[in-house]
C-alpha positions in Angstrom: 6.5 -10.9 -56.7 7.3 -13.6 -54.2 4.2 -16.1 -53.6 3.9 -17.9 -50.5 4.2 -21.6 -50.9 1.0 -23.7 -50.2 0.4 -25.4 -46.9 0.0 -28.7 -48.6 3.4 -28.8 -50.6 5.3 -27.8 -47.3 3.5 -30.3 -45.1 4.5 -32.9 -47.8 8.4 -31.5 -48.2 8.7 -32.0 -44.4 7.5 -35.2 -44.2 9.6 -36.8 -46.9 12.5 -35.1 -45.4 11.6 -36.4 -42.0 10.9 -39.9 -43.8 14.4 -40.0 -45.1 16.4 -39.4 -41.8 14.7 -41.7 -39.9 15.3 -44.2 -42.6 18.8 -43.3 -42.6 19.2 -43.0 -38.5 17.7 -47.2 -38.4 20.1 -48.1 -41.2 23.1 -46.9 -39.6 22.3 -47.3 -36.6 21.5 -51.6 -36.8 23.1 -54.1 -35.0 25.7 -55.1 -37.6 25.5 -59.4 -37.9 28.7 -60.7 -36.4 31.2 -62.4 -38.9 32.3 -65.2 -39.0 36.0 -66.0 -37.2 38.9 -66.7 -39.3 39.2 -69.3 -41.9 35.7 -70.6 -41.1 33.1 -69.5 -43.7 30.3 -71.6 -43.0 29.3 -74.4 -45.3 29.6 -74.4 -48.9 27.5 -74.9 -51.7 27.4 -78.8 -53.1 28.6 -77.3 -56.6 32.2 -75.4 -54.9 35.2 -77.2 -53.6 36.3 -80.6 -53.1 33.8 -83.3 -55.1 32.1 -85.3 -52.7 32.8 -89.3 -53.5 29.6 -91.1 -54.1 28.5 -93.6 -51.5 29.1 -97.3 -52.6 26.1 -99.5 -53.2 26.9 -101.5 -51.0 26.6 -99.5 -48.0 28.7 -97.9 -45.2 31.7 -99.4 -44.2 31.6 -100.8 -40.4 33.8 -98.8 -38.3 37.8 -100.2 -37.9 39.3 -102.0 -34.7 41.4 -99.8 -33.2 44.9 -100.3 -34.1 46.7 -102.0 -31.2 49.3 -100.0 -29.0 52.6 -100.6 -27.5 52.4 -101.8 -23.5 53.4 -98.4 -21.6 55.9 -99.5 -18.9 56.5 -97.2 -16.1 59.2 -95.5 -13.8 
């Protein structure tokens, strides 16, 4: 009482199978993307973390004098 299965059906049943572990073989088998190093994350969306103070109306600031130093006196 066995029947022998129909070209068609095992055609299809090996090429889904062959489908799947080729799938498989490129996912695992990807350059992974390299993480980031420790404590830096990349930047973060506007809405997370510190707020952000609004600039004045005014405008920027101009940039400070240097703060003046001590003579260095040598040997």
């Amino acid at each position: 009482m066995r029947r022998e299965v129909p070209t068609g059906v095992a055609v299809a049943v090996i090429v889904v199978v062959l489908v799947i572990v080729a799938v498989a073989y490129w996912y695992f088998t990807r350059p992974k993307p390299a993480s980031p190093p420790e404590g830096e994350h990349g930047p973060m969306p506007p809405t997370h973390g510190i707020p952000v103070p609004k600039p004045s109306p005014s405008g920027p600031k101009p940039p400070q004098p240097p703060a003046p130093q001590a003579p260095k006196t040598g040997p």
